[in-house]
C-alpha positions in Angstrom: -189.2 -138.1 55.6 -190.5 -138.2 51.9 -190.0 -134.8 50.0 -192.7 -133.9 48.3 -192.2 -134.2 44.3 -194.6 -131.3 43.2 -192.8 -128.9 45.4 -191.5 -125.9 44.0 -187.8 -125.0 45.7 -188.7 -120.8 45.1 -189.7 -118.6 47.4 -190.4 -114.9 46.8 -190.1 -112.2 44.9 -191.1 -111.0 48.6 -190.6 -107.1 48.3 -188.0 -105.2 50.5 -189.3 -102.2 52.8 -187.0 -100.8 54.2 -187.4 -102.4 57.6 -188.4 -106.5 57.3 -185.5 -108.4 57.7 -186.9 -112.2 57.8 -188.0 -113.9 54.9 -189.9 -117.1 54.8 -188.5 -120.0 53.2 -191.8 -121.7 51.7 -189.7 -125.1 50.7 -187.7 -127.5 52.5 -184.0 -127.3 52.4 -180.8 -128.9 53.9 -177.3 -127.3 55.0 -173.8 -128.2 54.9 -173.2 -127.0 58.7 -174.7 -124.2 60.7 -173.8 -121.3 58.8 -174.2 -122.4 55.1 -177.7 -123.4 53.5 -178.7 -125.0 50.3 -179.9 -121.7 49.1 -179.5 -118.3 46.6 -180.9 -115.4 47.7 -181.3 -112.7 44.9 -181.8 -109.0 45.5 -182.8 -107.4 42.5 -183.6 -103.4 42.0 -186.7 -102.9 40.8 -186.4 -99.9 38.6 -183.2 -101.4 36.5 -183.4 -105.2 37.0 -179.8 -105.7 37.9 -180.1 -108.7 39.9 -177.4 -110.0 42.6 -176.9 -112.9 43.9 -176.3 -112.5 48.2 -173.7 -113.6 49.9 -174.1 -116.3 53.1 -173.5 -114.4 56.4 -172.5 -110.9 54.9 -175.5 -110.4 54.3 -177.9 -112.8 55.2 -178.0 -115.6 58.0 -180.6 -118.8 57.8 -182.3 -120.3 60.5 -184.2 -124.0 60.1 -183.2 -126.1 57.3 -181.2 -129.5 58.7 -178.0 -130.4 58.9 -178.5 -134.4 59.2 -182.1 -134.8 59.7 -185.1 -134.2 57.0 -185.2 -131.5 54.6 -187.1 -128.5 57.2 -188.6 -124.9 55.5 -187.1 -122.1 57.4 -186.4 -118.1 57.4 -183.6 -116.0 55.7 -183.2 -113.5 58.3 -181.3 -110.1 56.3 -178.4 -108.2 58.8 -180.0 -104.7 57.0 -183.3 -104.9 55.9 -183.9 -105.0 52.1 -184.8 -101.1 50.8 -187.7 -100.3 49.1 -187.5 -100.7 45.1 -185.8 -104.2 45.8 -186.9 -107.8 45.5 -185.7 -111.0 47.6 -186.3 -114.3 45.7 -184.6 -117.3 47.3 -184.1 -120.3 45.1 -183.2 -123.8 46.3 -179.2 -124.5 45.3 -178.5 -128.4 47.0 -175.4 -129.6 46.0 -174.6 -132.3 42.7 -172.9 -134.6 45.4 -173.9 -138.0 46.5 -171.7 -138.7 50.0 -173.6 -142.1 51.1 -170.7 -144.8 50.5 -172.5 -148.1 50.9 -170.5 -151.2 51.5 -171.6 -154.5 49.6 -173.0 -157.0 52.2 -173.0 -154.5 55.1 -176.1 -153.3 57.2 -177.6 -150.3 55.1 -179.1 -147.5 57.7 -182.3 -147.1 56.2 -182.7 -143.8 57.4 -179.7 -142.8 55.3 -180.7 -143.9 52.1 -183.7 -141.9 52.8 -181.8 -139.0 53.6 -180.0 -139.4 50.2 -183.3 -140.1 48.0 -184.4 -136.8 49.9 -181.6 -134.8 48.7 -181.6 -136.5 45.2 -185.1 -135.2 45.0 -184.4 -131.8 45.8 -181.5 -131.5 43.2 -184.5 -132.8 40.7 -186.7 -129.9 41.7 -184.2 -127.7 41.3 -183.0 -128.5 38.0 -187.1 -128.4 37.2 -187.5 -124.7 38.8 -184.7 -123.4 36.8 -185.7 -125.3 33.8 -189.6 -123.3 34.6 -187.4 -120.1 33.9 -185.5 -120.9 30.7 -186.5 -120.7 26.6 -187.7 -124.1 25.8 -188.4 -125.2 22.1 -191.3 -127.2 21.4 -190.9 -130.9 21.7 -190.8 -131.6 17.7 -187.8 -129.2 17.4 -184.5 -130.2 16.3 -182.9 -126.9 17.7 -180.0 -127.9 20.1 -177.1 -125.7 21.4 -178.9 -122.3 20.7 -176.4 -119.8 22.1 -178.0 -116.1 23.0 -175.9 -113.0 22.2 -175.3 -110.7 25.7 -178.5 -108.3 25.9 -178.6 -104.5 24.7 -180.5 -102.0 25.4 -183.0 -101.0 22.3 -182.2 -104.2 20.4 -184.6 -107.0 19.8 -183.5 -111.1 18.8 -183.6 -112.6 16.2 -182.9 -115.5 14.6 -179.3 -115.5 12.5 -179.2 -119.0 11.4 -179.9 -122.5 13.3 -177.9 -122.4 16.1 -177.2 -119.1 17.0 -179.8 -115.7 18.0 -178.6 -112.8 17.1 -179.9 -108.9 17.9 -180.4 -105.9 16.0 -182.4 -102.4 16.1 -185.4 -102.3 15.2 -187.5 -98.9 14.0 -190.6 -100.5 12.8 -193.5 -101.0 15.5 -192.8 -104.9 16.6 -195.5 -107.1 16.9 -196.5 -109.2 20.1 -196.0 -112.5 20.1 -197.8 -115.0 22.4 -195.3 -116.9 24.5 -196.6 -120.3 26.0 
């Protein structure tokens, strides 16, 4: 199977109810073994935004995916329903490994090299998904290493000196600013 490039390895915020416990997986994702996917699933709390990252089997199991085959889509299926005021997002998470030894001279199974350009491809769109989330400087910049203080509530950034953002109070009205 080819993976498609364009594919985006997020699925959700789907909103929690009270009583829906499957969640569709939208993108194609592989497993270690039976019981542990390629996958984070977040619950967040509306109201407060604490987001937390689930845990495999205590609260969650996964059905589809593969094992050995082709990256497949599949469900997160919750052992308690998610309450309302929550959010599930489930992000892909496929391992930095590479596991194909090939031997110099020797008969290469084609199908897999395929399977490990497949799963090469999905570690690329999940470095591009979580890059889509993350404060990017403009391509000109010469801003590197930028290291962001811990948030707090009631303080805004700002910017302390080249390499480092800073926060502080603020009791003027701020202005928006257009983000891109």
């Amino acid at each position: 199977m080819t993976v498609d490039s364009t594919d985006i390895r997020r699925s959700g915020p789907y909103s929690g109810n009270g009583s829906t416990t499957a969640f569709s997986v939208t993108f194609p994702f592989t497993k270690e073994s039976i019981n542990v996917s390629n996958l984070e699933v977040y619950k967040t709390i509306t109201a407060t935004g604490v987001e937390t990252l689930l845990e495999e089997e205590t609260d969650y199991t996964v059905s589809g995916g593969s094992i050995t085959g082709s990256p497949a889509t599949g469900t997160v299926n919750f052992i308690t329903a998610p309450a309302s005021g929550t959010t599930i997002t489930i992000i892909g998470a496929e391992p930095n490994t590479q596991g194909l030894d090939l031997t110099e001279g020797g008969d290469q199974p084609s199908e897999a090299i395929e399977r490990q350009f497949d799963k090469l491809t999905l570690q690329v769109q999940d470095l591009k998904e979580r890059q889509g989330r993350n404060l990017t400087f403009s391509p000109g910049s010469d801003i590197t290493d930028i290291t962001v203080l811990s948030p707090v509530v009631g303080q805004a950034l700002y910017w302390s000196d080249s390499s480092t953002i800073g926060s502080t109070n603020f009791t003027a009205a701020l202005t928006p600013i257009r983000l891109s």
